[in-house]
Structure formats: structure tokens, C-alpha cells
N, C-alpha and C positions, 0 to 999 in steps of 0.2 A: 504494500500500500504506500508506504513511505522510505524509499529507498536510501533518498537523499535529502532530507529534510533541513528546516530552518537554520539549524547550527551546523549541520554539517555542508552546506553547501550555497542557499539561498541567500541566510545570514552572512556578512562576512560586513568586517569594522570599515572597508572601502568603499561594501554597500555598490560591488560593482556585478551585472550580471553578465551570463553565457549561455553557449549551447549545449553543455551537457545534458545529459540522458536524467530527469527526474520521473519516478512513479509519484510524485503529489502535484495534483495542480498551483497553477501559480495562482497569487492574487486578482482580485476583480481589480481593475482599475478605475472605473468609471463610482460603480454601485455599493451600497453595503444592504446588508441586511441584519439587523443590530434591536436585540433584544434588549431595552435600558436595564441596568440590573446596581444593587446596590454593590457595598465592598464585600457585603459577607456573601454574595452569590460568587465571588473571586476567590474564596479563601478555599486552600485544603491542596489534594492531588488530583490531579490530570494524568492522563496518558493519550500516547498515536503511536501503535505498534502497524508496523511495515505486514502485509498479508503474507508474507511468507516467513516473520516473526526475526527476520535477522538485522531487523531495525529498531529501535525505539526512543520517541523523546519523552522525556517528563517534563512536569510544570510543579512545582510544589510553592505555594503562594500562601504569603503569613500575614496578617493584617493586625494593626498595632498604631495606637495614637493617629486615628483618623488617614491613616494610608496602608499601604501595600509595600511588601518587598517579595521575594524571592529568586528563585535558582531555575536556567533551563538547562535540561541536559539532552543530549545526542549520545545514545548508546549502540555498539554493534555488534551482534551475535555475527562468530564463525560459522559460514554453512557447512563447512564439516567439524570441524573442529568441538562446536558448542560455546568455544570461548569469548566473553562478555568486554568489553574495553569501550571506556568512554571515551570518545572522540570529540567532544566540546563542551563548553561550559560558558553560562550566559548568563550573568546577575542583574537584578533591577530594581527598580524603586516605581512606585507610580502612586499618582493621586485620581482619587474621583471627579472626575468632568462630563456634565452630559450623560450620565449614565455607563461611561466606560472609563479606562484608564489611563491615563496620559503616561506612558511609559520614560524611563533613561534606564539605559541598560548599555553594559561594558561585559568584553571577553573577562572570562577569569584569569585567563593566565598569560594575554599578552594587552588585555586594557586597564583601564584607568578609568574610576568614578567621576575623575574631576576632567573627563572628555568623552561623555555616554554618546551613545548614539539614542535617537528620541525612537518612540513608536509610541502602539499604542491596542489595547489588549480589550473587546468586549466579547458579549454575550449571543451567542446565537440559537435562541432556544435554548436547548438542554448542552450545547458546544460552546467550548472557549477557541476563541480566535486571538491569535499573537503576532502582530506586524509590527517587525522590528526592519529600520534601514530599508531594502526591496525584498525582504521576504516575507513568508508568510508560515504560519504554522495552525492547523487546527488540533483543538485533545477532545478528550470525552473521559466523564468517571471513568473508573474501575468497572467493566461490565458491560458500558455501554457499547456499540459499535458507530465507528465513524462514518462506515459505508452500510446504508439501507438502500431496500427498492425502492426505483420510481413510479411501482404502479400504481397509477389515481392521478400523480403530479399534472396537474395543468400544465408551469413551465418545462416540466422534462419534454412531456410530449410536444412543445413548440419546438423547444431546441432540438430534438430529433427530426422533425419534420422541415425546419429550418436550416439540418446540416447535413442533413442524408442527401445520398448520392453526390456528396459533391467532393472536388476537391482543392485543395490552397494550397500554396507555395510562393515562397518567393527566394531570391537569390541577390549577390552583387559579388564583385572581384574586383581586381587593381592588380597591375603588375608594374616592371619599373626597375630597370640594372639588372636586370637576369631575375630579381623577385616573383613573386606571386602571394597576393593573399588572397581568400573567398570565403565564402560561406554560402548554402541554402539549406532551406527545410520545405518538404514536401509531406502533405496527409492527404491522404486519400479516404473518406469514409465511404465509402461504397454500399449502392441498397442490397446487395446480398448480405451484407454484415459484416463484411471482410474489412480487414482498417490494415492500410500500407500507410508508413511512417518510415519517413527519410531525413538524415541533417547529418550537415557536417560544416566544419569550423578547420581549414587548413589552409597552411602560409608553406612559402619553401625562399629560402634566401639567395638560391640561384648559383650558378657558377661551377664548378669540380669540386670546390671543396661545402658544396652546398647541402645545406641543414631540412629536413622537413620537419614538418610539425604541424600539432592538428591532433582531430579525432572524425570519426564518421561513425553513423548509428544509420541500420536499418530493420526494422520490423515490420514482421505480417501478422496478421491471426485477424481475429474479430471483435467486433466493438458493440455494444449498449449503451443506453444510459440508467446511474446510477444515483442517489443523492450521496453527496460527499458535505458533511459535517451542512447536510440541509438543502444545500445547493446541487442544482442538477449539472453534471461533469459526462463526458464521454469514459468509461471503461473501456481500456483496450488490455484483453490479453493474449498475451502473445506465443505463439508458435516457439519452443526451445528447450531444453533442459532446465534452464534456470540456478546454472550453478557458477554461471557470472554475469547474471542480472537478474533482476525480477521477472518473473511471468506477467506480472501485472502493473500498469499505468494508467493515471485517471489527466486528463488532459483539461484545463479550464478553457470553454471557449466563449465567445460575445461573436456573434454576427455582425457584421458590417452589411454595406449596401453593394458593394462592390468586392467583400470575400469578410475576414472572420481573425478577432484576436486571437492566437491561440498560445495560452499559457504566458501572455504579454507580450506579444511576436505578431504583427501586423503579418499576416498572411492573404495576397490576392486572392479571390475566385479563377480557378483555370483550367475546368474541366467538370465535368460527371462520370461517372463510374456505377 
């Protein structure tokens, strides 16, 4: 479910994004959907365990003299191994505004209190929502699940019926001295069900003694829609073993007039399938 999540890859103190491979969608950009909730609906634990369990973040939030503080962590289970290592750590502070929380939050172990980065932390129904810098993170108690059906959903059924059969992509490059840089991403939702998913992010410095670099992702399988901590999201799982990625990815998309954000990635309309 959440392969790569807030601390470990969305979050970062430069607050700078890319195209790596995430199974969590990205933030809405435009919309929220925000339950007002007081501090004591903040206080306690959270979790977002990855669907094939070899992720996980916590939220553990303490409330005290009219605010909020706590700790987020980024945990990673070995897929074979079993073994558990925390891979990031994310301390904050926040006050009540408006019904949610004005967040300042600092790395643990390479920031600083006194240069937080701002976000900001509410309520979505029974889900916490934490956006820090450009990333995004959803939890749910102990028990609860982050991914439910969409069936009944009015908006699911739009966004499916608004996304199906189509497909976006977009691309650019530059070269220059023997260089090259590029990148594109290409999704194909297709009405038999099937979802092809392409991206890639590579440069090469050119010459004999020339460096590449870069990564490229493709995947096939098939796609639904699901609700993800409420919101309707494309599921895409994928064709593979799964023993160096997830099987599963949930895509955030917004429709445009002329093609579709996807996971904050202006992607054109350029085709049916």
C-alpha cells in the first residue's frame, strides 16, 4: 500500500520532488476534504502499513498545554529477511487553527527545531492526514483499514467513468556537449481493466568517458477504483513477483479538460485504449 511513504521518500527537508516509483498516492492539490476536529481527536497512535506489510509509518501524537507535539516514523520490514529498521524520523509541534493543525516539524537526526519545515495535519472522517513540505501521508487506528470499497461512491464512479479508457503522458528532453537529459510518464487505463504504467527520469553526460544515470519503471496488470483514506484513487496491481517492489499502487488522479493530474504530474490526454 505504502511502499514509499512521507519520511521515507515524499518528505524530504529540501521539500524537492521526482519520479520515483510510489504505491501511495500523492497529495490533492487543488481540494481538501477536512473533517474540523478538536486536539483530543489528534491525540494517541496512528498507523499506514504498506499491503504487502514490508512498510510502515507511525504517528504517535501527545497533547499538552493547549497544543500538540509528536514523532513520525518510517519503518521497513525485510521481504525475506523479517528484519524491522527505521528508516526516518520526523518530530513536531503544532497548534489548533481552523479545526486542524498548523504543523513545524524537523528530521531527527539531520534537522533542527529552530528551522522546521511548516505543514499541516487534519481530520478526514475517521483518517489522519499529515502534509509536511510536498508530501503527504495518510494513518488510521489500530484496526482500521486505509483502503475500503468504492461501491455506492458517487465520486468513484465519476472518476472511473471520467478516466477509463483513456490514456496521458507527457515527456521533455534537452541535450547539449554530447549531454542528454529526459524524462516521460505514460498511463494507460484501458476499458478492459488492464493499466500500463511507464516513467522514466535519465540524463547521460556524453563523451567516452560518459556517465548514465537515471531510472525507468514499467508496469502492467489491472486497475479499479478504490477509497484510499476516503478519497477515490485508481488501484493498480501489478503483474510480478513482488520481491523488488510492491504488487500494488494507488495512483491520485484530478481530471483536467485536456488530460489529468496524476499523483501531481500534469499528464496530457493522448489516446484511448
Amino acid at each position: 500500500m505504502i511502499r514509499t511513504m512521507l519520511l521515507a521518500s515524499l518528505f524530504t527537508l529540501a521539500c524537492t520532488a521526482d519520479a520515483r516509483e510510489t504505491d501511495t498516492p500523492a497529495p490533492a492539490q487543488e481540494t481538501e476534504v477536512i473533517t474540523p476536529a478538536t486536539l483530543a481527536d489528534f491525540e494517541g497512535q496512528w498507523e499506514a502499513v504498506s499491503d504487502d506489510g514490508t512498510n510502515m509509518e507511525t504517528a504517535e501524537i501527545q497533547i499538552a498545554e493547549g497544543g500538540a507535539s509528536g514523532i513520525l516514523k518510517s519503518l521497513e520490514r525485510g521481504y525475506y529477511s523479517g528484519r524491522v529498521t527505521v528508516t526516518a524520523e520526523v518530530a513536531f509541534t503544532g497548534s489548533l487553527k481552523n479545526g486542524a493543525l498548523a504543523l513545524k516539524a524537523w528530521d531527527v537526526n539531520n534537522g533542527s527545531p529552530q528551522a522546521p519545515i511548516e505543514g499541516r495535519a487534519f481530520r478526514r472522517d475517521e483518517y489522519l492526514v499529515i502534509r509536511i513540505g510536498t508530501g503527504e501521508s495518510s494513518y488510521a487506528r489500530n484496526g482500521v483499514p486505509l483502503v475500503k470499497s468504492a461501491e455506492g461512491s458517487a465520486p468513484a464512479l465519476k472518476l472511473a467513468n471520467t478516466i477509463g479508457g483513456r490514456i496521458f503522458s507527457s515527456g521533455d528532453q534537452a541535450s547539449g556537449r554530447s549531454g542528454f537529459v529526459g524524462g516521460r510518464m505514460k498511463l494507460a487505463l484501458c476499458a478492459d481493466g488492464s493499466i500500463a504504467f511507464d516513467a522514466s527520469d535519465v540524463a547521460s553526460t556524453g563523451g567516452s568517458d560518459g556517465v548514465d544515470m537515471g531510472s525507468t519503471t514499467s508496469r502492467r496488470g489491472q486497475w479499479g477504483i478504490v477509497l484510499f483514506a476516503g478519497l477515490p484513487v485508481v488501484k493498480a496491481e501489478w503483474q510480478g513477483t513482488g520481491s523488488s517492489y510492491s504488487l500494488t499502487r494507488y495512483f491520485r488522479i484530478e481530471p483536467r479538460t485536456n488530460g489529468a493530474r496524476v499523483d501531481g504530474v500534469d499528464l496530457a490526454a493522448s489516446g484511448s485504449c
